[in-house]
C-alpha positions as CSV (number, residue, x, y, z in Angstrom):
1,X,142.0,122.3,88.0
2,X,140.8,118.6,86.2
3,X,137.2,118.4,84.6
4,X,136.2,116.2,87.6
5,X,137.8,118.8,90.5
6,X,135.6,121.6,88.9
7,X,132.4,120.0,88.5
8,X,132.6,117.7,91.9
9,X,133.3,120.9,93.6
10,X,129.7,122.2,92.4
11,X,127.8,119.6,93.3
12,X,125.4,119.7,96.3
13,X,123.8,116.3,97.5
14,X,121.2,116.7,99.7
15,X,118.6,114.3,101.7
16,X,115.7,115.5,103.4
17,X,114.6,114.3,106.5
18,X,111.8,114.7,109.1
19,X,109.2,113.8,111.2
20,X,105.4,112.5,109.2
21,X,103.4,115.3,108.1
22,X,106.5,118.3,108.7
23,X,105.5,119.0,105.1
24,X,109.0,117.5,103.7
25,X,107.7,116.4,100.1
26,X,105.7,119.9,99.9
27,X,109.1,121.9,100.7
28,X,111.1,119.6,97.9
29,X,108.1,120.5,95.6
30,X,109.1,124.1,96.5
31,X,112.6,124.5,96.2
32,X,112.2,122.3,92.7
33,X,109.7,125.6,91.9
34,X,112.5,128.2,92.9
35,X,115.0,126.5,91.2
36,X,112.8,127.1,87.8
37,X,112.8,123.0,87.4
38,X,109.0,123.3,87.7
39,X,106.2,126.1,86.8
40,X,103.3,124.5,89.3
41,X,103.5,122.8,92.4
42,X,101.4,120.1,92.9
43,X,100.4,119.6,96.9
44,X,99.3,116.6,98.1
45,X,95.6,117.8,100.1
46,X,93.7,114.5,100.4
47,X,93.6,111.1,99.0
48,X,91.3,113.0,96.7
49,X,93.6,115.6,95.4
50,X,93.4,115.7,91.7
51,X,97.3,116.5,91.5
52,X,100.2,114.4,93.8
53,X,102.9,115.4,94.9
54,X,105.7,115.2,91.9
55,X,108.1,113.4,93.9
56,X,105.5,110.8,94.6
57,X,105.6,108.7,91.9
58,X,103.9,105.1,93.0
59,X,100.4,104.6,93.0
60,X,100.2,103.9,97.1
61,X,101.8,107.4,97.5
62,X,99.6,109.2,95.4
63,X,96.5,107.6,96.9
64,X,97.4,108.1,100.7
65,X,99.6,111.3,100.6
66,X,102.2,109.9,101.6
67,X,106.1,109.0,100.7
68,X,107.0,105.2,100.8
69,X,110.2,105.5,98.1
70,X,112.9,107.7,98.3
71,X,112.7,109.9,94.9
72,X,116.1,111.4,92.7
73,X,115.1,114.6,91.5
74,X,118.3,116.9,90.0
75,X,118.2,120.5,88.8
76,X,120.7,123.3,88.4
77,X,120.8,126.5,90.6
78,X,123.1,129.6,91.0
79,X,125.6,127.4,88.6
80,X,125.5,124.3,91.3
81,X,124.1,120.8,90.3
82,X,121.7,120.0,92.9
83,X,120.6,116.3,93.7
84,X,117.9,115.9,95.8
85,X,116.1,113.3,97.5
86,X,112.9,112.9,99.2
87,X,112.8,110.3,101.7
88,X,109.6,108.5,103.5
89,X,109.1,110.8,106.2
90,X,106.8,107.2,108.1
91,X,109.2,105.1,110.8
92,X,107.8,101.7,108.9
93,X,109.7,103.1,105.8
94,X,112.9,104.0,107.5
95,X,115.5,101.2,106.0
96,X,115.1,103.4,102.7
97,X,116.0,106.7,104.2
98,X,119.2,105.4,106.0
99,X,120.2,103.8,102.4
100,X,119.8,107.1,101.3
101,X,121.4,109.1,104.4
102,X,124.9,106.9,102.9
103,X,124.4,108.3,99.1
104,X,124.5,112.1,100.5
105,X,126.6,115.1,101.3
106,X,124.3,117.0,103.5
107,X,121.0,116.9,105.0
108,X,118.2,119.0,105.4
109,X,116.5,118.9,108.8
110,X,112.8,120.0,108.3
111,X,111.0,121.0,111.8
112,X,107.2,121.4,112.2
113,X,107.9,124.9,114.5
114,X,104.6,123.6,115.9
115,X,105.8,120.5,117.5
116,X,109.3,120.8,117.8
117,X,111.7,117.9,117.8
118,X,109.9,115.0,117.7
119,X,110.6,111.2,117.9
120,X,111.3,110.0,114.4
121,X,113.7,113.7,113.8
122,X,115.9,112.3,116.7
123,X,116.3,109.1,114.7
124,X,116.8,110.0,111.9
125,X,119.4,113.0,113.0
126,X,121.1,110.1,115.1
127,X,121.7,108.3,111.8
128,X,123.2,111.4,110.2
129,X,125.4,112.3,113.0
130,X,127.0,108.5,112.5
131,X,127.7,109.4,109.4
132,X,129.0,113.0,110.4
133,X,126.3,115.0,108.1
134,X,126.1,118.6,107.6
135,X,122.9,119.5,108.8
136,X,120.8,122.7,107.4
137,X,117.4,123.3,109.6
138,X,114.4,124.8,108.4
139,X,111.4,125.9,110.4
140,X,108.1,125.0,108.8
141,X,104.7,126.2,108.9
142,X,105.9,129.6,110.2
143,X,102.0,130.7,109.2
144,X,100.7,128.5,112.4
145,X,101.2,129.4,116.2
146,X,103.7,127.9,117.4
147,X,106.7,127.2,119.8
148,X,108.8,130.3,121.0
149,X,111.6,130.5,118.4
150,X,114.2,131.4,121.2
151,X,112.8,128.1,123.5
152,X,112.2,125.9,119.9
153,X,116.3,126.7,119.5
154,X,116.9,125.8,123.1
155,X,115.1,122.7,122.6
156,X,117.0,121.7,119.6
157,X,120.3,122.3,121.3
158,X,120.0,120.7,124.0
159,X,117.7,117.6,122.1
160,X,119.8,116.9,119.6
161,X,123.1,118.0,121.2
162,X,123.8,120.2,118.1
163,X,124.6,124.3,117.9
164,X,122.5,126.0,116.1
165,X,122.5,129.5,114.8
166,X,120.2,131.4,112.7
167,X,120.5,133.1,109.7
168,X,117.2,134.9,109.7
169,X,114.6,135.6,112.2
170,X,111.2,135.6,112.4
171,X,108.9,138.5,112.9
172,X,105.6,137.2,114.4
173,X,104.1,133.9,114.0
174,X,100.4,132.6,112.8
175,X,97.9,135.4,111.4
176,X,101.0,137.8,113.1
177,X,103.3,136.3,110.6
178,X,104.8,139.5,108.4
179,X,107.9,137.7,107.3
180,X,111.5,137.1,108.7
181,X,114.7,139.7,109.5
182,X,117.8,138.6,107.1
183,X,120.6,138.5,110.3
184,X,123.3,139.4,108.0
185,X,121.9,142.1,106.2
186,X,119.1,143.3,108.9
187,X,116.5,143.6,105.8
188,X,113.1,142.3,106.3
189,X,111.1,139.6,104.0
190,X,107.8,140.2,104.0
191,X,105.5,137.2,104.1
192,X,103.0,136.6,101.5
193,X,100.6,133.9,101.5
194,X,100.0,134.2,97.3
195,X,98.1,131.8,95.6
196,X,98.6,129.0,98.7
197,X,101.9,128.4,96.9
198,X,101.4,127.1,93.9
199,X,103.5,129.3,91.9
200,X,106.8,131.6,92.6
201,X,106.4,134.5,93.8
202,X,109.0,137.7,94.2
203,X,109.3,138.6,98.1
204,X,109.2,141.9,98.8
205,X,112.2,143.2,100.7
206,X,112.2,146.6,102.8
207,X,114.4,147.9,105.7
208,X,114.0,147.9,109.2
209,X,112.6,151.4,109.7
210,X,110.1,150.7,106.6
211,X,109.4,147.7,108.7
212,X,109.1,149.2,111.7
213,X,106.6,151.7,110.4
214,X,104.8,148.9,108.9
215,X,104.5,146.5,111.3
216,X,104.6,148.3,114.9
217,X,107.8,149.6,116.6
218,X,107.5,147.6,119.4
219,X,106.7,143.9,117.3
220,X,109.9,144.6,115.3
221,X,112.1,145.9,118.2
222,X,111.3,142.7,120.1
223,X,112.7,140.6,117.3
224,X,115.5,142.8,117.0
225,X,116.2,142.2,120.7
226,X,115.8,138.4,120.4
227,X,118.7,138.5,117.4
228,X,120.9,140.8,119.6
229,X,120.4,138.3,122.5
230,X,121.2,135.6,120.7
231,X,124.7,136.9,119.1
232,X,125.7,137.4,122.4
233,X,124.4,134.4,124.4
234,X,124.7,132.0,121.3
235,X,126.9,129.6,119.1
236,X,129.2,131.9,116.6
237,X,128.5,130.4,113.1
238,X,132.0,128.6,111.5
239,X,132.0,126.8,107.9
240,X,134.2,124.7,109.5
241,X,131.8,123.7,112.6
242,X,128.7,123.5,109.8
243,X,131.0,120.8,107.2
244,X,132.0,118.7,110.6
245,X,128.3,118.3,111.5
246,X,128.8,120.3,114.6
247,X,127.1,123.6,113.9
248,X,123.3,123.7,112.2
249,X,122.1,127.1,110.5
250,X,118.6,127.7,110.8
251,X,116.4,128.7,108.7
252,X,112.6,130.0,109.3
253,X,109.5,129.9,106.7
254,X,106.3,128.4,105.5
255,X,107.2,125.8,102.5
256,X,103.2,125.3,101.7
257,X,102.7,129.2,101.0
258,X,106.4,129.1,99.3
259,X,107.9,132.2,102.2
260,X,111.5,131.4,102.9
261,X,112.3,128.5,100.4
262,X,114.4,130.6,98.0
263,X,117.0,131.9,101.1
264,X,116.8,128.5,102.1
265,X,117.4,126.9,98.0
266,X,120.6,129.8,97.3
267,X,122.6,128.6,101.0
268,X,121.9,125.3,99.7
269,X,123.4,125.9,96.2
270,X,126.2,128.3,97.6
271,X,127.2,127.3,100.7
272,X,126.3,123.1,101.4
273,X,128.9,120.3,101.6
274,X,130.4,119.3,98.0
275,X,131.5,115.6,98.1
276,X,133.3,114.3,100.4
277,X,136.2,111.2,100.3
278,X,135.2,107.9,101.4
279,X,137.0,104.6,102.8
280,X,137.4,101.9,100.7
281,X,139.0,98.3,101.0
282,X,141.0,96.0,99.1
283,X,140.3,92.3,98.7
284,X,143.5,92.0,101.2
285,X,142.3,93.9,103.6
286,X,143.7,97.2,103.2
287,X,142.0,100.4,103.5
288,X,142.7,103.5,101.6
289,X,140.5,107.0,100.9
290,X,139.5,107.3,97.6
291,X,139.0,111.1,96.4
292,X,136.2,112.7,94.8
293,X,139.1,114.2,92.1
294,X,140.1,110.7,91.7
295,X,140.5,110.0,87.7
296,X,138.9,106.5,87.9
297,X,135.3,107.0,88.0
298,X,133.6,104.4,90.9
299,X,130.4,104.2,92.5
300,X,128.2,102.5,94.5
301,X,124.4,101.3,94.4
302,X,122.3,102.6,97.2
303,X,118.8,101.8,96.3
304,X,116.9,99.5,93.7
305,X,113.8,100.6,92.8
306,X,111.7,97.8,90.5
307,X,108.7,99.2,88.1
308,X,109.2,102.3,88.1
309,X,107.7,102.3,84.8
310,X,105.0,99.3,85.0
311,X,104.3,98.7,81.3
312,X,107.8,98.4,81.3
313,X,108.9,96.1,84.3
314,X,112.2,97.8,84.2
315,X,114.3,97.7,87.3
316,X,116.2,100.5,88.0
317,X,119.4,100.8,89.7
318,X,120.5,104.2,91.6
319,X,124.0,104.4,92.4
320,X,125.9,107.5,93.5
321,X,128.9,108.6,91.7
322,X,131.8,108.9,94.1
323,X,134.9,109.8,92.3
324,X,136.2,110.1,88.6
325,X,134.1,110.4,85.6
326,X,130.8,108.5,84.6
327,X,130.5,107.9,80.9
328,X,127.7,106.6,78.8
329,X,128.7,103.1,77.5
330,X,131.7,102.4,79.8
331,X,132.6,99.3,81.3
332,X,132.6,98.4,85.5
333,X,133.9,95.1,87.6
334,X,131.5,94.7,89.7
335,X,133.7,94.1,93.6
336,X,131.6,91.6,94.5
337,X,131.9,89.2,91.8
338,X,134.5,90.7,89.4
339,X,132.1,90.5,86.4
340,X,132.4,93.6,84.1
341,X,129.2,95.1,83.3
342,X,128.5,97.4,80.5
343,X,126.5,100.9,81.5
344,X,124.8,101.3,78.1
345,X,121.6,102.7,79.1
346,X,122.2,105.5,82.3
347,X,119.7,107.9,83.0
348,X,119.0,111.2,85.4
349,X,116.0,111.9,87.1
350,X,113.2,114.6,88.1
351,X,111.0,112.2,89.9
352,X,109.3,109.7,87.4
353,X,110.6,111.6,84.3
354,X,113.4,110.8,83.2
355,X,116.6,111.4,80.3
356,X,119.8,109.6,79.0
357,X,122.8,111.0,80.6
358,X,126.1,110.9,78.6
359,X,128.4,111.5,81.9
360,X,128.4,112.2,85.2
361,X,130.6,113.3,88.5
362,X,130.7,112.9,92.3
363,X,128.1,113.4,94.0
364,X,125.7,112.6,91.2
365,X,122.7,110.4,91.2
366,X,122.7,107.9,87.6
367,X,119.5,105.3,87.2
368,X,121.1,101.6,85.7
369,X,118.9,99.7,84.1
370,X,119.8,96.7,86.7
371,X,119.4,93.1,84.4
372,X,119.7,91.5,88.3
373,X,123.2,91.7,88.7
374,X,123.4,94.5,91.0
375,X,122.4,94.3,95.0
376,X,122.3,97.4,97.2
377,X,125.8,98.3,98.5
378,X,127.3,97.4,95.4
379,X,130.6,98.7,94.5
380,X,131.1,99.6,91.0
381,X,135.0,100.5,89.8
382,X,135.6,101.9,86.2
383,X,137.5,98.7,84.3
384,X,141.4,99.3,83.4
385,X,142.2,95.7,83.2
386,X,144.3,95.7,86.4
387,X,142.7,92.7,87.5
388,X,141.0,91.5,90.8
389,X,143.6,92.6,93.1
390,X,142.9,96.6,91.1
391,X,139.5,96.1,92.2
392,X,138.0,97.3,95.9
393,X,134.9,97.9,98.2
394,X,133.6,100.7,99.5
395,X,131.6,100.7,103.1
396,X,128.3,98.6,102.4
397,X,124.7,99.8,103.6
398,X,123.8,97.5,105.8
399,X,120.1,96.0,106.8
400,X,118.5,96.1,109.8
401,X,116.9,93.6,111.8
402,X,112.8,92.9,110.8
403,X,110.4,93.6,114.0
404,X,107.4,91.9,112.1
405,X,107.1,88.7,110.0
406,X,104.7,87.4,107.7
407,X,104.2,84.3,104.7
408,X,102.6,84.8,102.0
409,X,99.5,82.6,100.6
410,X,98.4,83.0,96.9
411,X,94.8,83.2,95.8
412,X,95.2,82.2,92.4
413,X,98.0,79.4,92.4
414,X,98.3,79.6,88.8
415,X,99.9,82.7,89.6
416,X,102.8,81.7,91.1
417,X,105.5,82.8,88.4
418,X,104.9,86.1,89.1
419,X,104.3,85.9,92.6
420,X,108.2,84.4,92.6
421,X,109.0,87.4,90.7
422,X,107.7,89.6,92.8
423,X,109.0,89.0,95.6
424,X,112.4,88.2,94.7
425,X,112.6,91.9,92.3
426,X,110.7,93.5,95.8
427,X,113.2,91.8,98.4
428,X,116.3,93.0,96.1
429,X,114.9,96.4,96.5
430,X,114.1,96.7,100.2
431,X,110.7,96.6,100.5
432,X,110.9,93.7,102.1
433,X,113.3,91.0,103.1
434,X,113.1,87.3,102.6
435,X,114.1,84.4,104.6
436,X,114.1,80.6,103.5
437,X,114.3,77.5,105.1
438,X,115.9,75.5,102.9
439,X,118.1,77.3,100.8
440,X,117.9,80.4,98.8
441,X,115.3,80.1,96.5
442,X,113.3,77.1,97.7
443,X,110.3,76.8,99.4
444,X,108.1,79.8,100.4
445,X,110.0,82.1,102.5
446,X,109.2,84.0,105.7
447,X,108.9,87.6,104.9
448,X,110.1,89.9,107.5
449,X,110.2,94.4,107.7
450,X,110.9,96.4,109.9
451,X,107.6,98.1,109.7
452,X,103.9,97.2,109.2
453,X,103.1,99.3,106.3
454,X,105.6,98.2,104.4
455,X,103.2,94.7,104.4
456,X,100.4,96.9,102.7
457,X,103.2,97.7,100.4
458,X,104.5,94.6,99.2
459,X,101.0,93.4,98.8
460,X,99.7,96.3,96.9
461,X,102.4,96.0,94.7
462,X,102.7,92.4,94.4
463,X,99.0,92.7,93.1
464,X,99.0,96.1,90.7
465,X,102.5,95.6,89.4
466,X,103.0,91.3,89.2
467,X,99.1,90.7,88.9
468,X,99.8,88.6,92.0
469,X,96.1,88.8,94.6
470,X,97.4,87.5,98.2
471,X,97.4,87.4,101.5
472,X,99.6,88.0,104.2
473,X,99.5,85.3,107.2
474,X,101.3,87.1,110.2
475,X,103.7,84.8,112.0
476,X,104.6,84.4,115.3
477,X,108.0,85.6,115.2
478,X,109.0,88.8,117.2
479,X,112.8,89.5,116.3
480,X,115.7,88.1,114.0
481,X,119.4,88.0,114.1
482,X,122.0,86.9,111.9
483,X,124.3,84.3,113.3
484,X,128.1,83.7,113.8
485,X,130.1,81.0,115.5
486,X,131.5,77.9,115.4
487,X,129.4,75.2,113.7
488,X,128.7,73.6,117.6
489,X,127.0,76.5,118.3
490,X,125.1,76.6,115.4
491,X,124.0,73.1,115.6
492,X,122.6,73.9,118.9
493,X,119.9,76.5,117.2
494,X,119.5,74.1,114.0
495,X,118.3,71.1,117.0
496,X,116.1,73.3,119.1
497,X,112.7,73.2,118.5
498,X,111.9,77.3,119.7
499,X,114.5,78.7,117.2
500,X,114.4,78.7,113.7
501,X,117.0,78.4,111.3
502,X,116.8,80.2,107.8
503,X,118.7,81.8,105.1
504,X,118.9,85.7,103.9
505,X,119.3,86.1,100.2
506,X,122.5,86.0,100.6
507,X,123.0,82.7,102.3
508,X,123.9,84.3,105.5
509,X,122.7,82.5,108.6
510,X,119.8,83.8,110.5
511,X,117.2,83.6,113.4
512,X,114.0,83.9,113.7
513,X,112.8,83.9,117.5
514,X,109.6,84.6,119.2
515,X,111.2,87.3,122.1
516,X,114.5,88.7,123.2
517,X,114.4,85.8,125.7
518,X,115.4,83.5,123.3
519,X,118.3,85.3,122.6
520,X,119.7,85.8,125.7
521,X,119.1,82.0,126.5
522,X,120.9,81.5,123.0
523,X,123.6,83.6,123.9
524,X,124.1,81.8,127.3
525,X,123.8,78.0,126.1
526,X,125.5,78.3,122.6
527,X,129.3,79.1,123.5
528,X,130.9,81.9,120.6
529,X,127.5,82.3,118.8
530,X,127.1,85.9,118.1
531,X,123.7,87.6,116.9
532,X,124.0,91.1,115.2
533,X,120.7,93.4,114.8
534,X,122.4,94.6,111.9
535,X,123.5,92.7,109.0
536,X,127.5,92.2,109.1
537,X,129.4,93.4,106.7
């Protein structure tokens, strides 16, 4: 076995995903604790909390409690390299979490066992299933009353259309909480609130009769008999069925008093996807699968994050590794323009601290210091001086249509440099996304996002990072689409007075309309125009 067979094979790549307020970012602070990479986890409370969450790294997060950026953070466990990344857990924030849903292996499904599956969980596990994810579930907040764990199951099943099967089970629920039955080796974990989770603690482990004894015959026979129930009524467990996306294990705990996060972190490390192959194209069209053992390291760009570090204005590029090996120093051809870019300065991540890496291997997550070459869904392939025609795409990550539009006016106009910069560094990275009437680069553009928050964002930024003070003048548009056809049809937008007629930064045609109206009467009167949602690839 190669250097890059045996250390792709132990990586695990993992997203997280849930609903608002499941308590995702206080479960990654948690499994970051198990897994020894921190001593002291750091809850967000209040706006007022003294410490923030550690994979909240901007000053909007910190202040409201919430995510707005997906985060890298990478640590080794039970001899796997682990990367994982916290996603915004807010609908307005969603573009960034399906970028990242493309960079990962596996996903982490994090329930409130309180509410059950709720609105954004089903969107966001419809994204994953598109993408054919192995999905691990985890039951939070396990220390609250809450749904019936054999109906919450039921729900899930029939929800999300997706077998589940446990491997533990819990034994009471609220101020009854005493901790959770291990399936496979019928021992009990006994839940312990400790010190409301702020450091590790060692679970204590007894048997069923100690537990029986402890807790009441009759509470721990009734668990017993839900397990037995479901072994015979329920979904047999396959690694197969779990690595198609078909089969879910479940998992059951409390992530903000730490019970159940280190069963959770060691099937993670032991058992979760390792990378997978992926499709890539020629520039003649032809489609091939590229290997994770492949000797020719390539990768591809998934998210742009700008100011990371603001006394730095550095831009940083995150690209995940997908085959060969990354090293330190070594040249790329970029696939969309063939220019060869050098990747002197690479770096790893545990949230905003960061290190120099001197290689790396699928399924890894490497920062690039981006000098604004780079894009999102950029394909980067190792240089061997083969030539264009040796050089190919993978899949891009596309961008979805903006529900809510907005210009910008400037207080101070002597501030308009950085304003510029601002929003063309900000637009490059997702936050929002930018649309010009006369050409790339010309004129103040329309700004457009998919939710209102991310507004607040972009002008909270443009302000503490660019020293730019504005505001936001909401427009009257109410959907966008980019455009294909002949030039007729085209020319039929471009002459109408309700549609209008801009550029992405790319130079792809869009446009803006007030309602869906217009686009069915577009559709109607413009023969062979076609309006995608989603920006075509």
């Amino acid at each position: 076995m190669s250097l890059v067979e045996r250390e792709a094979a132990r990586r695990r790549t993992h997203a997280i995903i849930s609903h608002p307020d499941a308590g995702k970012t206080t479960l990654t602070e948690k499994l970051l604790l198990y897994a020894g990479a921190i001593h002291l986890a750091g809850s967000v409370k209040s706006r007022k909390a003294s410490r923030h969450a550690l994979s909240d790294f901007m000053k909007i997060e910190q202040e409201r409690g919430i995510s707005v950026s997906s985060t890298v953070l990478q640590f080794e466990y039970h001899g796997s390299a682990i990367n994982l990344l916290d996603t915004p857990g807010h609908a307005d924030f969603s573009e960034d979490t399906y970028r990242t849903l493309a960079a990962v292996d596996s996903a982490v499904m994090l329930l409130d066992h309180t509410k059950g599956v709720e609105a954004r969980t089903l969107k966001l596990f419809e994204v994953c299933r598109m993408r054919m994810l192995p999905i691990v579930t985890f039951m939070n907040k396990l220390d609250r009353v809450g749904k019936d764990p054999i109906e919450l199951l039921d729900e899930v099943r029939t929800t999300l259309n997706l077998n589940v099967v446990p491997m533990n089970w819990p034994l009471g629920m609220g101020r009854e909480f005493e901790g959770v039955i291990d399936i496979a080796t019928n021992q009990v974990y006994v839940y312990s609130g400790g010190k409301h989770g702020t450091e590790k603690l060692e679970t204590e482990i007894i048997s069923l009769d100690e537990a029986r004894e402890r807790f009441g015959n009759n509470r721990v026979q009734e668990a017993v008999e839900q397990i037995e129930l479901l072994s015979i009524a329920g979904d047999p467990f396959t690694r197969e069925g779990f690595l198609a996306g078909h089969i879910s294990p479940v998992f059951w705990g409390s992530a903000m008093t730490n019970f159940g996060v280190e069963p959770l972190l060691s099937y993670l490390a032991d058992h979760a996807a390792p990378p997978a192959m992926r499709e890539a194209t020629r520039k003649n069209g032809e489609t091939f699968i590229v290997e994770p053992s492949d000797e020719r390291f390539t990768g591809v760009i998934f998210k742009i994050q700008a100011n990371m570090n603001p006394k730095h204005r550095d831009r940083i590029a995150f690209m995940r590794c997908v085959s060969g090996r990354f090293r330190r120093g070594m040249d790329v051809v970029l696939a969309s323009s063939g220019e060869v870019l050098r990747l002197s300065n690479p770096h790893t991540f545990m949230a905003q601290e960061r290190s120099i890496v001197d290689d790396a291997f699928p399924g890894d997550i490497v920062g690039l210091y981006d000098p604004g070459k780079l894009r999102i869904g950029e394909t980067l392939v190792e240089d061997t001086g083969g030539g264009k025609e040796d050089i190919f795409q993978y899949k891009g990550i596309p961008r979805f249509a903006p529900e809510f539009f907005v210009r910008v006016v400037l207080k101070d106009p002597l501030r308009r440099k950085q304003l510029d910069q601002g929003l063309e560094q900000l637009s490059q990275e997702g936050v929002i996304q930018a649309f010009y009437r006369d050409g790339f680069g010309r004129g103040d553009p329309y700004l457009g996002a998919v939710g209102l928050l991310q507004f607040e964002v972009l002008r909270e930024r443009l302000e503490s990072e660019y020293g730019a003070r504005c505001v936001l003048e909401t427009q009257p548009f109410g959907a966008a689409r980019w455009l294909r056809g002949p030039d007729e049809a085209i020319d039929w937008i471009r002459k109408r007075r309700d549609y209008t007629l801009v550029e992405d930064r790319r130079g792809n045609p869009v446009v803006l309309v007030q309602g869906n109206w217009a686009l069915e009467f577009a559709r109607k009167n413009a023969p062979g125009i076609e309006l995608f949602d989603v920006e075509p690839l």
